[in-house]
C-alpha positions as CSV (number, residue, x, y, z in Angstrom):
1,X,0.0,0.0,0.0
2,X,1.6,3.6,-0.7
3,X,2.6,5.1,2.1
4,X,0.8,8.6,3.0
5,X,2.1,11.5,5.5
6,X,-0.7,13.4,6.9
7,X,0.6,16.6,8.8
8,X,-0.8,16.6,12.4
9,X,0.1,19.6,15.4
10,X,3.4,18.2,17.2
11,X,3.6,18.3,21.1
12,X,6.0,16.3,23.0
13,X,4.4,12.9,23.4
14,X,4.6,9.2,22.8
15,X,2.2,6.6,22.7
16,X,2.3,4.2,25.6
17,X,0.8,0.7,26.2
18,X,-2.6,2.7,27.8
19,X,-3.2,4.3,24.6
20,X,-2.9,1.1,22.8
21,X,-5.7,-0.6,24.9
22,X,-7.5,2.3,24.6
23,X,-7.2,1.9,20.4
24,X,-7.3,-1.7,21.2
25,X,-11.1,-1.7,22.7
26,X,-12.2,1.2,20.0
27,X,-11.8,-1.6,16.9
28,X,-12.1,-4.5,19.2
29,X,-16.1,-5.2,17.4
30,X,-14.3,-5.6,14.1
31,X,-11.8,-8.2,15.4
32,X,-14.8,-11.2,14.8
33,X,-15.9,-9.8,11.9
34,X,-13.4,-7.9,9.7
35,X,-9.5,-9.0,9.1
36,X,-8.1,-6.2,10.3
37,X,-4.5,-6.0,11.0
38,X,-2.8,-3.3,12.7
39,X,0.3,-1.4,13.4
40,X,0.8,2.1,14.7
41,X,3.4,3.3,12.5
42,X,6.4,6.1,13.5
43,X,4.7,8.9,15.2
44,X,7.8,10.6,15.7
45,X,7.6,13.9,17.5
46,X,10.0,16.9,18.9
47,X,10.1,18.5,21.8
48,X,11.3,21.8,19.9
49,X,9.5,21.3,16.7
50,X,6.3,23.5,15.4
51,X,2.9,22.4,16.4
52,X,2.5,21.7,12.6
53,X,5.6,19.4,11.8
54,X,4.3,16.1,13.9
55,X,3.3,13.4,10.8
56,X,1.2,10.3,10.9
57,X,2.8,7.9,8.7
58,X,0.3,5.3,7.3
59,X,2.7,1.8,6.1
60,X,1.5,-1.4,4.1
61,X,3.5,-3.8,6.9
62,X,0.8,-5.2,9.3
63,X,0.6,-7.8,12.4
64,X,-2.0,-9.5,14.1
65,X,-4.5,-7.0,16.6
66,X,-3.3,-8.6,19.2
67,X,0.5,-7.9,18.6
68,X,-0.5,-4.5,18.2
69,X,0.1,-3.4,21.7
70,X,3.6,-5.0,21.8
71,X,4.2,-3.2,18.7
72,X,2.9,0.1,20.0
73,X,6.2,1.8,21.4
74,X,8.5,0.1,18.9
75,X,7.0,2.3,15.4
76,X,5.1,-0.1,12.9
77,X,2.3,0.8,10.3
78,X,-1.6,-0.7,9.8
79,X,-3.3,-1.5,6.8
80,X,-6.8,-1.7,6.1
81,X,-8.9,-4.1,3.6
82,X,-10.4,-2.0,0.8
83,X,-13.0,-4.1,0.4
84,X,-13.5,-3.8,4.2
85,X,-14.3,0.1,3.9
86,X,-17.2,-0.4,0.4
87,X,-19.6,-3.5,2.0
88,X,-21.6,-0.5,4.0
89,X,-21.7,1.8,1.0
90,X,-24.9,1.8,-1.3
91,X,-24.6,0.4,-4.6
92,X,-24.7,3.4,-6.6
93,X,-21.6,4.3,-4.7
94,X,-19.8,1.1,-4.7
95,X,-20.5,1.4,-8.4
96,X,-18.4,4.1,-9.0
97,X,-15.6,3.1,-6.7
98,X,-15.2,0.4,-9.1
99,X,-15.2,1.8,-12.1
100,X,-12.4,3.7,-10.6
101,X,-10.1,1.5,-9.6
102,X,-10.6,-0.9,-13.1
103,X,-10.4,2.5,-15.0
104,X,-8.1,4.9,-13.3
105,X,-4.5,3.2,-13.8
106,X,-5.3,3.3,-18.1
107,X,-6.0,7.4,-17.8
108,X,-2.9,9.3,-17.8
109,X,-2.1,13.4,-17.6
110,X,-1.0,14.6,-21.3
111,X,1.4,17.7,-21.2
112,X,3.9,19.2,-24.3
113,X,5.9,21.9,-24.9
114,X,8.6,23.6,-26.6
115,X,11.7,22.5,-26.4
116,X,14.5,25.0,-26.0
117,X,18.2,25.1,-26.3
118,X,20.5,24.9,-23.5
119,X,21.5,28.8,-23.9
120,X,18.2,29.9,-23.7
121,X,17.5,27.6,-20.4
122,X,20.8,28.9,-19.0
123,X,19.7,32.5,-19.2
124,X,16.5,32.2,-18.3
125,X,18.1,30.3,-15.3
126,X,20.3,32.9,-14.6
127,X,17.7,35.8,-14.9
128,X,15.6,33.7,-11.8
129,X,17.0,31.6,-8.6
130,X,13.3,30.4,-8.2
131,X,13.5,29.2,-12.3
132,X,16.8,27.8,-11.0
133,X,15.6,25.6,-7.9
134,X,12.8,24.6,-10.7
135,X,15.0,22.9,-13.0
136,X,17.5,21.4,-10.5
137,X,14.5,19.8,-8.7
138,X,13.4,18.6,-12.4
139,X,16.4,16.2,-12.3
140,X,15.5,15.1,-8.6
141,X,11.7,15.0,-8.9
142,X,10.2,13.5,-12.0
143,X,6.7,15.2,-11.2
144,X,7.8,18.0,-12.4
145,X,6.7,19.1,-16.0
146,X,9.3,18.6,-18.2
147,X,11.6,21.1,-19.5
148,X,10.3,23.7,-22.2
149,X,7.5,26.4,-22.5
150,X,3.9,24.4,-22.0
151,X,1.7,24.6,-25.0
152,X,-1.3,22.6,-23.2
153,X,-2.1,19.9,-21.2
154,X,-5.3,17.7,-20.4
155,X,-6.3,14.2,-20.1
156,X,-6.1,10.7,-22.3
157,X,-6.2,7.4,-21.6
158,X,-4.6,4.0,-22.7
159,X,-6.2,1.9,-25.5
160,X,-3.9,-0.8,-26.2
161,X,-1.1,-2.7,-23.9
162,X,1.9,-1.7,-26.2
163,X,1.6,1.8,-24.8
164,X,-1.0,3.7,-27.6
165,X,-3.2,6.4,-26.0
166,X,-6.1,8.5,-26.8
167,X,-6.7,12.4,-26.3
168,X,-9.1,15.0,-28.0
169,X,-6.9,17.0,-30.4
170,X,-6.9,20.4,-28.9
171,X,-5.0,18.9,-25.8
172,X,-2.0,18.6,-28.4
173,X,-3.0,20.9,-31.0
174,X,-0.1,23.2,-30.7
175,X,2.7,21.0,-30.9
176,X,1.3,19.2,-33.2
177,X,1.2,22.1,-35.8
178,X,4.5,23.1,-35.0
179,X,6.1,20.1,-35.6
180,X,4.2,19.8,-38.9
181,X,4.6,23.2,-40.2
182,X,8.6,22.9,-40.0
183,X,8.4,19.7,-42.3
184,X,5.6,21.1,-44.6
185,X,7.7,24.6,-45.0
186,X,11.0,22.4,-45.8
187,X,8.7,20.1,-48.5
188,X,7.9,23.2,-50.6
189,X,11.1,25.0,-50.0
190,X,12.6,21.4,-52.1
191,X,9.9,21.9,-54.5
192,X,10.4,25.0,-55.6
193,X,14.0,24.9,-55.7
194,X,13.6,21.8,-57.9
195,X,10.9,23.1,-59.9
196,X,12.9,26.5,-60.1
197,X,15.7,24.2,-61.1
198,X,13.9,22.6,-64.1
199,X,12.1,26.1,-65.2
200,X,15.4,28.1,-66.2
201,X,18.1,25.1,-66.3
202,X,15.8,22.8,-68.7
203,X,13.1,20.2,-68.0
204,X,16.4,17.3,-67.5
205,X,17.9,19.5,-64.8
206,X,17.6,17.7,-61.3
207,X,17.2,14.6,-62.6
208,X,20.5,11.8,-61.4
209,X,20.9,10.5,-64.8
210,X,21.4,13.7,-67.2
211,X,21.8,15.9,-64.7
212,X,25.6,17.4,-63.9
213,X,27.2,17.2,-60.8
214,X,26.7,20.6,-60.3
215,X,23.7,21.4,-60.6
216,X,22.8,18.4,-58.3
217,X,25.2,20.5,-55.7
218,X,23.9,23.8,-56.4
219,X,20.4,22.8,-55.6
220,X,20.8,20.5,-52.6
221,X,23.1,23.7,-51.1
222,X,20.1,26.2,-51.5
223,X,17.5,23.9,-50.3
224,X,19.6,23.4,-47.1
225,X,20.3,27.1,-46.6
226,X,16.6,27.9,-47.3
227,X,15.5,24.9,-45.0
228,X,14.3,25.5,-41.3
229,X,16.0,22.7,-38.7
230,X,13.3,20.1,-38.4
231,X,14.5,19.7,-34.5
232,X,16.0,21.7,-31.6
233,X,19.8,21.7,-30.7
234,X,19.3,19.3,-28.4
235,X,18.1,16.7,-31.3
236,X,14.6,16.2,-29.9
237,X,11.5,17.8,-32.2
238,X,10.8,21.2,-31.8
239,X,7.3,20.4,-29.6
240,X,7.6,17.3,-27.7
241,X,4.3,15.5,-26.0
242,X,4.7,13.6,-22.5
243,X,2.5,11.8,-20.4
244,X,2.0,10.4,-16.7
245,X,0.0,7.3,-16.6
246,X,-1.6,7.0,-13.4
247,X,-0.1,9.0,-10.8
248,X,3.0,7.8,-11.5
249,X,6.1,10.6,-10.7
250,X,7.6,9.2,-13.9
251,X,6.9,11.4,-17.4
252,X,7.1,9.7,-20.3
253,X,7.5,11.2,-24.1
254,X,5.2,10.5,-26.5
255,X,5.3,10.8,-30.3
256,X,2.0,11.8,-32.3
257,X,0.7,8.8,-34.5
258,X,-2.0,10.7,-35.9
259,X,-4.6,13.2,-35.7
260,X,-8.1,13.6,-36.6
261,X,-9.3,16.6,-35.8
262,X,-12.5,16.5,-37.9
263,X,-13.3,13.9,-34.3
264,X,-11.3,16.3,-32.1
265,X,-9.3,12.9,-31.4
266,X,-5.3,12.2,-31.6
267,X,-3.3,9.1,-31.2
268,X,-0.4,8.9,-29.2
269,X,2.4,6.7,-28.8
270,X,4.8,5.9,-25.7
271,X,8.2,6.2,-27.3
272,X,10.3,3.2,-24.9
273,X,9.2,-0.3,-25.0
274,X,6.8,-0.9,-22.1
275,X,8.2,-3.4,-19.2
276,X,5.1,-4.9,-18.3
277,X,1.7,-4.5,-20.4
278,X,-0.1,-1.7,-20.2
279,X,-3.8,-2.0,-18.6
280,X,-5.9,-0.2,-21.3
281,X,-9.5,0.7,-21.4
282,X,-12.4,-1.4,-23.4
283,X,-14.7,0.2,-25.6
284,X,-18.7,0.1,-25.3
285,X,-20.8,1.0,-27.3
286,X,-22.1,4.9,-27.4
287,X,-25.4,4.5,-29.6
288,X,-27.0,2.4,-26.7
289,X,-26.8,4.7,-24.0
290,X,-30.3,6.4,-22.5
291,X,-30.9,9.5,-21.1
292,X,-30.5,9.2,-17.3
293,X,-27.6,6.5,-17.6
294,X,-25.2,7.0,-14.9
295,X,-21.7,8.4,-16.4
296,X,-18.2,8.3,-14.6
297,X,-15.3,11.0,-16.1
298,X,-12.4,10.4,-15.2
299,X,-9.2,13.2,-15.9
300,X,-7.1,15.9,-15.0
301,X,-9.1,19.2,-14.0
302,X,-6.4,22.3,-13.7
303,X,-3.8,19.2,-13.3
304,X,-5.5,17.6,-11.0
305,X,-4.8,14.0,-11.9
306,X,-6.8,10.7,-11.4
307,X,-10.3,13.3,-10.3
308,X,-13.1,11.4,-10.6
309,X,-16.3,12.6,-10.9
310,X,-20.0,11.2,-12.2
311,X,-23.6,12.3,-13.5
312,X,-26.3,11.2,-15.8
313,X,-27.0,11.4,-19.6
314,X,-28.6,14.7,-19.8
315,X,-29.2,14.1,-23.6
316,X,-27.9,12.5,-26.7
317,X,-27.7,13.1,-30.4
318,X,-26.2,16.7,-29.5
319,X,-24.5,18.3,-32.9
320,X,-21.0,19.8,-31.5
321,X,-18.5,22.4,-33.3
322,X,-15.3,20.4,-33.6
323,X,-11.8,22.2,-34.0
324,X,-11.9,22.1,-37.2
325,X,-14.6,23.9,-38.0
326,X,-16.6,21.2,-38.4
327,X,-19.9,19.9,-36.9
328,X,-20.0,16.4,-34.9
329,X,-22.8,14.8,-35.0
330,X,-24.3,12.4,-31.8
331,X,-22.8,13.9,-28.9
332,X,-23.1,13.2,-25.5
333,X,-24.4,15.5,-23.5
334,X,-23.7,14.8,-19.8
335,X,-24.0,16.5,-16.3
336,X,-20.8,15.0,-15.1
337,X,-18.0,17.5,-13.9
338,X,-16.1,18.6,-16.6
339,X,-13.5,21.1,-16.3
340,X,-10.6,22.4,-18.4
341,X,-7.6,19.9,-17.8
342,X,-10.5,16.7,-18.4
343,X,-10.2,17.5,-21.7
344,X,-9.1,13.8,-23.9
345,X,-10.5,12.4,-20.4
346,X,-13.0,9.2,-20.9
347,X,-16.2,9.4,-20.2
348,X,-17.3,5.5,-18.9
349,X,-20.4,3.9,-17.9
350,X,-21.2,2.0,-14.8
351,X,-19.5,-1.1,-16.7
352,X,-16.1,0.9,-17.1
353,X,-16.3,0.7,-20.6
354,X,-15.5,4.0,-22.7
355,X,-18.6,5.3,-24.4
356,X,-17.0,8.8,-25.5
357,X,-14.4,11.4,-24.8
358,X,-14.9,14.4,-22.9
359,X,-14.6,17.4,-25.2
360,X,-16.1,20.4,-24.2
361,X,-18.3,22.2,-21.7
362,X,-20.8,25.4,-21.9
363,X,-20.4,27.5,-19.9
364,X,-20.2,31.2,-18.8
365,X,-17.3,31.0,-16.1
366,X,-15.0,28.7,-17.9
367,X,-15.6,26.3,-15.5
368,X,-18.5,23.6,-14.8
369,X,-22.1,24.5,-14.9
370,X,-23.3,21.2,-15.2
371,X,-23.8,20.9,-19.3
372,X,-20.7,18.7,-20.2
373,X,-20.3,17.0,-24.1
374,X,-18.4,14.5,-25.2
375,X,-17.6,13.0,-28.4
376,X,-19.6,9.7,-29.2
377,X,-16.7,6.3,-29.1
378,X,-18.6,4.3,-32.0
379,X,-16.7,6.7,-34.4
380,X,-13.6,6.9,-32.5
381,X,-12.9,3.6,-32.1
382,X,-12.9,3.0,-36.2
383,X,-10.6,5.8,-36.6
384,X,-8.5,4.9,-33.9
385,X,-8.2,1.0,-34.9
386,X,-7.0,2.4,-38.3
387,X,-4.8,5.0,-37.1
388,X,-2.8,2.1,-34.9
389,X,-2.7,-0.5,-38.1
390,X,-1.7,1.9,-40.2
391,X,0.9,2.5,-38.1
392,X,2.0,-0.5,-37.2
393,X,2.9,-1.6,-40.4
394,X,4.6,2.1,-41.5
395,X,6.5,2.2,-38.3
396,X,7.1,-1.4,-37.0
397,X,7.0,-2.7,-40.7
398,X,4.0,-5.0,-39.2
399,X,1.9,-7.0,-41.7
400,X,-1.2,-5.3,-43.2
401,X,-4.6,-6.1,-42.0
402,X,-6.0,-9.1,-43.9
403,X,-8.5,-8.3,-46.3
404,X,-11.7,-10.3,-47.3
405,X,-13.7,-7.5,-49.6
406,X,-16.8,-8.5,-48.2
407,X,-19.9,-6.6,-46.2
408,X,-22.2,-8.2,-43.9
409,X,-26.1,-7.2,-42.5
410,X,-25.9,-4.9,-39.4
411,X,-27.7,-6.3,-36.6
412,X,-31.0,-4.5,-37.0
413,X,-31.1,-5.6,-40.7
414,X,-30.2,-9.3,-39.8
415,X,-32.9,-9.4,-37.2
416,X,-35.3,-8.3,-39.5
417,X,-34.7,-10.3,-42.2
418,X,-34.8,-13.3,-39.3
419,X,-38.2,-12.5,-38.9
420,X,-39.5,-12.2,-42.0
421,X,-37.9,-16.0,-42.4
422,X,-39.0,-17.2,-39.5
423,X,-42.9,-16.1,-40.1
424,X,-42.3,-17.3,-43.4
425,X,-42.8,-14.5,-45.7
426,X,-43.0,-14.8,-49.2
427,X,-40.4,-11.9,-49.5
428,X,-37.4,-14.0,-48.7
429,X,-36.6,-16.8,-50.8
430,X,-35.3,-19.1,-48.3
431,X,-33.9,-19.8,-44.6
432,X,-30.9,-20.3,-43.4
433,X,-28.1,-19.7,-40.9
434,X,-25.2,-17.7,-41.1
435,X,-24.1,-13.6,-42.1
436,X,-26.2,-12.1,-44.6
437,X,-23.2,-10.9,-47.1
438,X,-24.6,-7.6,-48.8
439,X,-21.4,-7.1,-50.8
440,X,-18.6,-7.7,-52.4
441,X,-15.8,-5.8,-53.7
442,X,-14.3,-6.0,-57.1
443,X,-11.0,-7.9,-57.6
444,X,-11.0,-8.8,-54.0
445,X,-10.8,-12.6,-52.4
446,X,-14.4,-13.0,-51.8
447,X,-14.8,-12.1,-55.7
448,X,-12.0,-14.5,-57.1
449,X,-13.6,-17.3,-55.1
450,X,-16.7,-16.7,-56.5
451,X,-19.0,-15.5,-53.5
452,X,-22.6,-14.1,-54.3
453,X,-24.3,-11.4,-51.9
454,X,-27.8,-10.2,-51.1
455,X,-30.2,-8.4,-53.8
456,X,-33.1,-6.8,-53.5
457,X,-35.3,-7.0,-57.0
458,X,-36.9,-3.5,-58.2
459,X,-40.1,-4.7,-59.2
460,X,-41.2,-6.3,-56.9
461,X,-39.1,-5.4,-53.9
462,X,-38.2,-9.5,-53.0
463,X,-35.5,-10.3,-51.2
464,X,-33.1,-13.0,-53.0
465,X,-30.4,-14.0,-50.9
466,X,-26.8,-14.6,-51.8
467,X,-24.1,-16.4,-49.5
468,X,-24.1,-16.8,-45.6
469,X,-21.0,-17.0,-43.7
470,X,-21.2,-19.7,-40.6
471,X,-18.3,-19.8,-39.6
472,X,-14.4,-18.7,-40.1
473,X,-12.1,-21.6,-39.5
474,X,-14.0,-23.8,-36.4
475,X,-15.2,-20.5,-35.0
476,X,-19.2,-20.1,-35.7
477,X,-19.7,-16.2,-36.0
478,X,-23.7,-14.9,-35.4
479,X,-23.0,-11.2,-35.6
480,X,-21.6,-8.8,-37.6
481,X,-19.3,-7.7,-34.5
482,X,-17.9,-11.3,-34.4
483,X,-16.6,-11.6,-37.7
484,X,-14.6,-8.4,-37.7
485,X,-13.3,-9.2,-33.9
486,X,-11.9,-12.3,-35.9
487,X,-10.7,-10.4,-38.9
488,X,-8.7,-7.7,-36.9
489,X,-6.2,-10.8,-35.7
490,X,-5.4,-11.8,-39.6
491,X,-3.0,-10.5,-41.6
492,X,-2.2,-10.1,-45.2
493,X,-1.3,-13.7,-47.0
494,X,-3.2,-15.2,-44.2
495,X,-4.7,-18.5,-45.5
496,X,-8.3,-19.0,-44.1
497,X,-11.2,-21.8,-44.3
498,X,-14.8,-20.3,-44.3
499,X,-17.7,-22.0,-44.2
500,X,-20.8,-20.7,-46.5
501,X,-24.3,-21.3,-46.9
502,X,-26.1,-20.9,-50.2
503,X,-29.1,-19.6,-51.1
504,X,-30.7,-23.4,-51.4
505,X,-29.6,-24.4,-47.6
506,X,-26.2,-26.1,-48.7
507,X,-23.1,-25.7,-47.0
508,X,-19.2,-25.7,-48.5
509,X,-16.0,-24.9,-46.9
510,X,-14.0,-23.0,-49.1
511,X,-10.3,-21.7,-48.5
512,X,-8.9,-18.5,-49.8
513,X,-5.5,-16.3,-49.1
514,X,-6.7,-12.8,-47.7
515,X,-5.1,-9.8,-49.1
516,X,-4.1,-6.4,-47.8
517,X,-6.4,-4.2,-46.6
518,X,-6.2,-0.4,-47.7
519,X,-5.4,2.1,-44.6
């Protein structure tokens, strides 16, 4: 258990073997009930020291009650059950006490700034003692922000156990831009020099094989003068992002995957190989929720970390200005706390499972008034899942996402057309098990093996169906959710049995080679 100082008023006192008894009979009605197990830790006082210096140190070692007494005079620590201190609590309570603790170590503080050379550090620390102290406890104490002028800071929160992380796009806005406007200035400063180039010097010039030698020189020497350093002097970018995953003292840099700010979402990405996996949140699903579903936001209020704080659904469907001057549709509306800093926070239901990300709040103050909005996750976890692959196989020259070129009925159209075969309508040519497939792609696998999808006649509006997938492999799949669950595990040249229905009730396995899907 973390050890916690509580500052008490000192006086000149130690705890004898009376005092104990007396502690001893106050918890003595939880000894038959309760495994307690105690130990009065250091309670170290001076004669000569302030009223306010005496500390209560709470430890993780414990004994038995009754060596508690013996222990008393020799400085020990107790420890309490957590589960002990939640059986009296009423379930709405105990509710969100768990959501914390599943939730709260994936949400993590997100921070970035500009990173300066050492001249400008050294004069700045010069010009202030107190900017001085700063940076030399910086060294000793890894809570504090990390060198360089803050452009922002807010919430985010662990989606995957390799370290990738989600925040809302403003959190990281600035250094994002100024990181990419250095390496978009140096692109066209190269294409105009080479375009220059070619323009008075001949349509050949620039080009290796018929160009000389010195115009090849000439050009790369003015596009390097003309170019802007792409990092700082130290060698890091000029805006770097860090993050502090639960509590911890530790920062840890980040590099931006990819943004979206049409979502107000970003991915990020813990630079060092993590030691142990990370724990990571699951998604639920954001279309289902009802107004007056209990909420839970967890984030970073005015840097604040791991603040919970929870509410209802005060509405849904709620159209939202993004950052990029776009409007989002489905928004959450929630009467949850929300403050600046809980920005890229998630926003969880009594499950734990992330059903949006807190975005934005209306209000006259700045501050909470109760009407809180959040983006929806049902469109944030597709762009998310593609921002990872595709970086996955850019960056860690992964294998692309297998592809089948298929498209299966959505739930609500698969139950209906269930029920129309079940009552046996006339509209439906036949029964069956399996995934409705509704399309196929051109050129794809599914094509070159010759599978047929679901048409709809214009006449007379009849419903002929095509091929039904059972099952991938030995794996039977029912819903449209468990097929691509099974597809985001393959992987381009992957060779895979499937097991179709056809229109007239009779089943074939069939085995194709997936190819690789488009990100």
């Amino acid at each position: 258990m973390t050890h916690i100082c509580v500052s008490r008023s000192s006086v000149s006192w130690r705890p004898n073997i009376s005092w104990g008894a007396v502690l001893l009979l106050f918890i003595a009605p939880y000894t038959s009930t309760r495994t307690f197990a105690f130990q009065i830790a250091s309670i170290r006082s001076s004669s000569n020291a302030p009223p306010s210096r005496r500390s209560f140190f709470v430890g993780s070692s414990c004994t038995t009650v009754a060596g508690m007494v013996k222990g008393v005079n020799e400085g020990s620590s107790f420890a309490v059950n957590p589960e002990e201190l939640v059986k009296g609590l009423p379930e709405s309570e105990r509710t969100v006490i768990n959501v914390f603790r599943k939730c709260g170590p994936s949400v993590a503080f997100v921070t970035s700034v500009m990173n300066e050379n050492e001249d400008t550090s050294r004069n700045r620390r010069r010009r202030s003692s107190r900017r001085a102290s700063l940076r030399n406890e910086t060294q000793k104490d890894s809570t504090v922000a990390p060198r360089g002028r803050s452009l922002g800071s807010g919430s985010g929160f662990l989606v995957s156990s390799n370290g990738y992380l989600v925040t809302n796009y403003h959190v990281i806005e600035r250094a994002h831009r100024m990181n990419t406007a250095v390496l978009n200035y140096n692109e066209n400063i190269k294409d105009l020099v080479t375009n220059t180039t070619k323009f008075f010097l001949g349509s050949d010039a620039g080009n290796s094989k018929t160009a000389n030698e010195f115009i090849n020189q000439l050009r790369n020497q003015t596009v390097e003068r003309l170019s802007v350093q792409s990092s700082s002097p130290n060698g890091k970018p000029r805006a770097s992002v860090y993050v502090r995953i639960n509590s911890s003292k530790q920062f840890q840099e980040c590099r931006i995957v990819d943004v979206k700010p049409e979502l107000d979402m970003a991915v990020l990405r813990i630079v060092s190989e993590p030691e142990t996996p990370y724990p990571f949140l699951k998604y639920g699903s954001s279309s289902d929720l009802l107004v007056g579903q209990t909420l839970i936001a967890i984030g970073n209020p005015f840097g604040l970390d791991q603040t919970v704080t929870s509410g209802v659904v005060s509405a849904t469907n709620r159209p939202m200005m993004g950052t990029a001057g776009n409007r989002i549709p489905n928004c959450i509306q929630t009467d949850a706390a929300i403050n600046p800093g809980n920005s890229g926070g998630p926003l969880l239901n009594s499950a734990g499972e992330l059903i949006g990300i807190n975005t934005a709040i209306l209000s006259t103050s700045g501050s909470n008034a109760g009407i809180g909005f959040a983006v929806p996750s049902d469109p944030v976890q597709e762009a998310v899942d593609i921002m990872i692959q595709k970086d996955r196989v850019q960056t860690y020259k992964r294998p692309s996402p297998g592809y089948l070129g298929i498209s299966v009925a959505g739930d609500s159209l698969a139950k209906s057309l269930q029920l129309k075969l079940k009552f046996g309508s006339k509209s439906v040519e036949n029964e069956g098990l399996g995934l409705f497939v509704t399309g196929v792609a051109d050129d794809s696998p599914a094509a070159n093996l010759g599978m047929t999808q679901l048409e709809i006649t214009k006449e007379e509006g009849r419903v002929i169906l095509g091929d039904r997938i059972v099952a991938v492999g030995s794996k039977i799949v029912s819903t449209r959710s468990d097929l691509e669950e099974d597809m985001k595990a393959r992987v381009e040249g992957e060779q895979i049995s499937l097991t179709l229905e056809d229109p007239k009730g009779g089943r074939r396995v069939v085995y194709l080679t997936l190819g690789a899907k488009k990100l």
